[in-house]
N, C-alpha and C positions, 0 to 999 in steps of 0.2 A: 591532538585533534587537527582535522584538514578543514579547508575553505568550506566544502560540501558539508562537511558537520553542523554548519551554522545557517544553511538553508533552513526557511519555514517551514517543519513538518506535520502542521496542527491542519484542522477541517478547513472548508472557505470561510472565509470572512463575510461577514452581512456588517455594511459599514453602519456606525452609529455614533453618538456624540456624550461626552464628558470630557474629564480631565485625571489628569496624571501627573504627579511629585515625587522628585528627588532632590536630596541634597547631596552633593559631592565635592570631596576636599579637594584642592591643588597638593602637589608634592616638591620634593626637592632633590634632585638627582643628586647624587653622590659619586657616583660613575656616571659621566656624561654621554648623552648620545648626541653626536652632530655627526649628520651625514642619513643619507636615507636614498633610496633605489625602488622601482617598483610603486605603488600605491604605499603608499605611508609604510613601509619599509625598512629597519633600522641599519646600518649599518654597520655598528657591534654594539652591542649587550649594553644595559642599562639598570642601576639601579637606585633607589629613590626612598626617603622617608616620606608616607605620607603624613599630610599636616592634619590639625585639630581645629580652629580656628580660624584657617582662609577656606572659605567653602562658595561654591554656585549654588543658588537655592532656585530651583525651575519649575516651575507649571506649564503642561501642555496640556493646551484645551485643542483638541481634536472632535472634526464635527466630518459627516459625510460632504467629499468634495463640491463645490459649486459652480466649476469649469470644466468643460473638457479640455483635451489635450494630455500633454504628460509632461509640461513641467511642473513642479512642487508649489502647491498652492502656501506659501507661509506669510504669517505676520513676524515679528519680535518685537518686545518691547521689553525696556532694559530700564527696572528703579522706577515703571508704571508710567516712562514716555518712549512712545515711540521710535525704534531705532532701527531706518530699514538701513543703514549701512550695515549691519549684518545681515542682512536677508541674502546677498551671495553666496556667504559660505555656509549660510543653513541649508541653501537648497543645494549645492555641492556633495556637501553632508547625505542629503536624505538621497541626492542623484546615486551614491557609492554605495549606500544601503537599502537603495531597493531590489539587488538579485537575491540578498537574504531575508527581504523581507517586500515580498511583491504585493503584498497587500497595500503597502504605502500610497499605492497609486491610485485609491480608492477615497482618501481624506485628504482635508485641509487639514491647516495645522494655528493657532495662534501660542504663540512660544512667548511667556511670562518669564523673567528672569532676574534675579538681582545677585549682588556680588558682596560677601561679609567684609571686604578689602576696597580698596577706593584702587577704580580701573584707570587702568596705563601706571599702576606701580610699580611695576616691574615684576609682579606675583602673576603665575602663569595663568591667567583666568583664562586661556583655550582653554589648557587641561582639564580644571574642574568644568568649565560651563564646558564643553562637548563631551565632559562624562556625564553630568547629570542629561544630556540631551538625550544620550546613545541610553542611560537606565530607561528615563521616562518611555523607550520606545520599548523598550526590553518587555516592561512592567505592562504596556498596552498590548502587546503581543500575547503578553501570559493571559492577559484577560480570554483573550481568543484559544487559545491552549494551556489551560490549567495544570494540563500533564506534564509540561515545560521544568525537569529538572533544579532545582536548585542550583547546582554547579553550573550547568550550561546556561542558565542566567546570568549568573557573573562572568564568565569568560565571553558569553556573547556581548555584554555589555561592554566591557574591555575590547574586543576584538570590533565592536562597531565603534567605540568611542576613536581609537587609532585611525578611524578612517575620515575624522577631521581634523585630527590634532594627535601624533604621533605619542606626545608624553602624556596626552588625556589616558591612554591602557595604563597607566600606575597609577590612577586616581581612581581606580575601583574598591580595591583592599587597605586594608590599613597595613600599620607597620614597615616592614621591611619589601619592598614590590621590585619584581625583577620582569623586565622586558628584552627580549632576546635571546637565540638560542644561542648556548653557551655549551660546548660538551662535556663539562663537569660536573653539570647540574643538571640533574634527570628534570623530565616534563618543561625544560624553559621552553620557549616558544619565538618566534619572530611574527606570529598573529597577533599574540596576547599576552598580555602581564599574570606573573603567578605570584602569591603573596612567595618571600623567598623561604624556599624549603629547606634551608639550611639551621646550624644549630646559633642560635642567636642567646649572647651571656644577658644577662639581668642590666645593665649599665646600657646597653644600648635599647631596650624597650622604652626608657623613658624620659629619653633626650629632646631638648630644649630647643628651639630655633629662635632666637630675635631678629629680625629683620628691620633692614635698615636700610630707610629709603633714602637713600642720596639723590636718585634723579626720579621725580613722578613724570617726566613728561615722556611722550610715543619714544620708544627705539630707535637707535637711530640705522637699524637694520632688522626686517622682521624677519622671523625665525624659519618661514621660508623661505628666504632668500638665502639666508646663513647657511642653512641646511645645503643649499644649490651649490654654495662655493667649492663645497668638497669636492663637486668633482672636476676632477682632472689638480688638485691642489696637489704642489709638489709635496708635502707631509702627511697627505692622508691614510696610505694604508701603515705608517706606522703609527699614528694615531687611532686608527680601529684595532690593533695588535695592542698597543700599550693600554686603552682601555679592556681588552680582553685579559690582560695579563693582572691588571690592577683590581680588575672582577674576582677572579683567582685567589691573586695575597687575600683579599678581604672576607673571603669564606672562613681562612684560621682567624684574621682576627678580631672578629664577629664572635665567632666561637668562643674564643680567649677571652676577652672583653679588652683588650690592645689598644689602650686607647691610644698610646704615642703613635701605633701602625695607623689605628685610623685618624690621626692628625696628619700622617706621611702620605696617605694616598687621596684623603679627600682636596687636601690644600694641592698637590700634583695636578687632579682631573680638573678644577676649577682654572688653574693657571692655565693646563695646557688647554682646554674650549679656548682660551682668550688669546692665547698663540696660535690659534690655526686662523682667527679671524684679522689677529694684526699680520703674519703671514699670504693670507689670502690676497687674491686678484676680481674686484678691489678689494683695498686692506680696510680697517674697521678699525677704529680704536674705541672702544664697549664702556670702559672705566673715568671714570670722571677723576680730579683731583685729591675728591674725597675719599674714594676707594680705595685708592693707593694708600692714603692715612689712616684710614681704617685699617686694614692690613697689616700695617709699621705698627699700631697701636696694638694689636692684638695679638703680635706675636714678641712684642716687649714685654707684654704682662705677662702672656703664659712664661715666657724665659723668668722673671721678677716674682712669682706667685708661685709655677707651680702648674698651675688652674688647668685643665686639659680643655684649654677653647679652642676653638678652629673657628675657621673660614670655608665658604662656598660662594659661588657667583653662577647666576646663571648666564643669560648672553643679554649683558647689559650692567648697568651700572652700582645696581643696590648690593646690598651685602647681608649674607643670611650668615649670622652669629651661633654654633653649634656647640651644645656641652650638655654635658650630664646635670638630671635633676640635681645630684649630690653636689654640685658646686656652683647652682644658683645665687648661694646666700652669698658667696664672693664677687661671681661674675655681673650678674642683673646690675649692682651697682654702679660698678666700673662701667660697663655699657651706657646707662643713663646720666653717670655724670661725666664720660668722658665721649664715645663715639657718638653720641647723638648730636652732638656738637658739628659734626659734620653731617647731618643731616638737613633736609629742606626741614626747618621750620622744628627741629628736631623728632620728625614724625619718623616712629617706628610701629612696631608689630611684635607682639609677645602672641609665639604659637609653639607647639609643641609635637610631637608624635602622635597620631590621633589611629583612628579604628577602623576609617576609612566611609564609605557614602550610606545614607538610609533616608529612609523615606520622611515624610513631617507632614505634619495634618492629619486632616482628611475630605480627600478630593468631593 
C-alpha cells in the first residue's frame, strides 16, 4: 500500500459528538530501530514482541469544533488530571494526520487516558498511548464509513500511529510485529507494521518478558533526540546493515525455535542501540550500575542452569528479562530473589507475549 491508500475515502462528514475506546499494548523490539529519515521514517527494519499486560487504555470524547481557525482543538488528561504538557504532541499528531483524514478539522477532541504501567518507567508508553490514539481515530472514522475494510483499519491505524511515535506501528498486532521494508519478506513496509509473516515455532509464541526497573525516573535522552544522533554518526550505516542482517538470521531461527540463535542476536541488537549512543556526538551513557549487574547476573545463570534467558534494553536504563513459558518455573525465581535486588525498591513488571490492541467498554 501507498501514502494515497490511506486517504479518507468515505461520504462528507456532518460533525457530531460522542466517544471512542481503545486499548493498546506497548512492545519490545528485538531488532532495534534507531535512526529515522522523512516523517517518522525508519531507518532499517524493526522487529518487536508485543506485550500483554503494559497497555494505554484511551477515550476520546470528540464533540463538533468550538473555534475557528485550524489548529487542533484538544484536551488530555492523564489518570483523570489534567495534563496539557502533552497537548503539543497531540496536536503534532493530529497536524500529520489530517491529509488522511481531513475531516479532523471539523472536531474538538478531549483525550482521556491512563497507563497499566507507572509513567517515566522506562516502558514505551509513546508506543501504546499514540497507538490507542491513531485506533480511536481509526474507529471514529469507521463510524463515518462503515464500508472501511477490516485490514485497512489496522494498517491505517499502524500507519497513523507511526506518525507520533515511530515504535507505536508494532503496537497494533500482537505477536511477532515487523516494521520496515525488508526484501526478504514480502508485504513489509516502511509506512506500517505487519504482524510477521514468517513461520514462527511453538516456544516463541509464548515467551515471558520481566521487566526490571532499575531507573523510574525521565531519560536521560529522549528518543527523539536519540533517534537525531544517527545522522551523520560515524557507525551508522553499518548499524542499519547489521540490523538488517540480524532481521535475516532470525527468520531461520524463529522457524527452528533456536533459542541459543535467538539469545545471539537479541543480546547483540540491545548492546549494539547502547554503542551507537555511547559512540555518538554527544555520547549518552543509558545504563545504570545496576544494568550492567543485571546483565553479569543473567548470563552466569544461563551459563550455571542451562535456562535460555536473555536480555533486551531499550534506550535507557531497565532491563527486559526474556524466556520461554517452559522455564518460568526456574527463572521467575531467580529473578525475584536475585535481580530485583537491583531494582528501585525492587519494582518490576511480569508481562508476557499478548494478542495485541482491542476495544473495552462501551462508549
Amino acid at each position: 500500500m501507498e501514502e494515497r491508500d490511506f486517504e479518507y475515502q468515505g461520504p462528507q462528514v456532518t460533525p457530531g459528538s460522542g466517544s471512542v475506546r481503545w486499548s493498546a499494548p506497548s512492545n519490545i523490539a528485538l531488532v532495534k530501530y534507531w535512526g529515522k529519515h522523512g516523517v517518522q521514517l525508519p531507518a532499517n527494519p524493526s522487529l518487536s514482541f508485543t506485550l500483554e499486560a503494559c497497555a494505554t487504555r484511551t477515550e476520546l470524547y470528540y464533540y463538533p469544533k468550538k473555534q475557528t481557525g485550524t489548529q487542533p482543538e484538544v484536551e488530555v488528561f492523564l489518570d483523570g488530571l489534567s495534563a496539557p504538557g502533552f497537548v503539543p504532541k497531540v496536536r503534532q499528531f493530529l497536524e500529520r494526520a489530517r491529509p488522511y483524514m481531513p475531516w479532523l478539522d471539523q472536531f474538538g477532541f478531549r483525550l482521556e487516558t491512563s497507563n497499566s504501567f507507572p509513567h517515566s518507567s522506562g516502558i514505551a508508553s509513546s508506543a501504546s498511548g499514540m497507538a490507542a490514539l491513531a485506533l480511536c481515530l481509526v474507529e471514529l472514522e469507521r463510524r463515518f464509513y462503515p464500508q472501511m475494510p477490516e485490514a485497512l483499519f489496522r494498517r491505517k491505524a499502524s500507519f497513523l500511529a507511526r506518525l507520533g511515535s515511530g515504535s507505536a506501528a508494532r503496537s497494533i498486532d500482537g505477536g511477532l510485529v515487523l516494521w520496515g521494508e525488508h526484501p526478504s519478506i514480502n508485504g513489509s513496509s516502511d509506512l506500517y507494521a505487519i504482524p510477521y509473516p514468517g513461520e514462527v515455532h511453538a516456544v516463541f509464541q509464548e515467551y515471558h518478558d520481566t521487566i526490571l526497573l532499575v531507573d523510574e525516573g525521565e531519560k536521560a535522552v529522549s528518543s527523539t533526540v536519540g533517534h537525531g544522533l544517527m545522522h551523520g554518526h560515524p557507525y551508522a550505516a553499518s548499524r542499519f546493515a547489521q540490523a538488517g542482517g540480524n532481521l535475516e538470521r532470525l527468520q531461520d531461527i524463529l522457524a527452528a525455535g533456536d533459542l541459543d540463535g535467538f539469545i545471539e542476536v537479541v543480546e547483540s541488537e540491545a548492546l549494539s542501540l547502547h554503542a551507537m549512543m555511547l559512540a555518538s556526538t554527544p555520547s549518552y551513557i543509558l545504563m545504570k550500575p545496576g544494568t550492567l549487574s543485571i546483565i553479569e547476573a543473567i548470563r552466569d545463570f544461563r551459563a550455571r542452569t542451562g535456562n535460555p534467558v536473555c536480555f533486551t534494553l531499550d534506550a535507557g536504563a531497565n532491563v527486559h528479562v526474556l524466556y520461554p513459558a517452559a522455564s518460568a518455573g526456574e527463572v521467575y525465581p531467580f529473578i525475584r530473589e536475585v535481580l530485583t535486588a537491583y531494582c528501585k525498591d525492587g519494582h518490576h513488571i511480569c508481562d508476557r507475549v499478548g494478542t495485541g490492541a482491542r476495544t473495552f467498554g462501551t462508549p
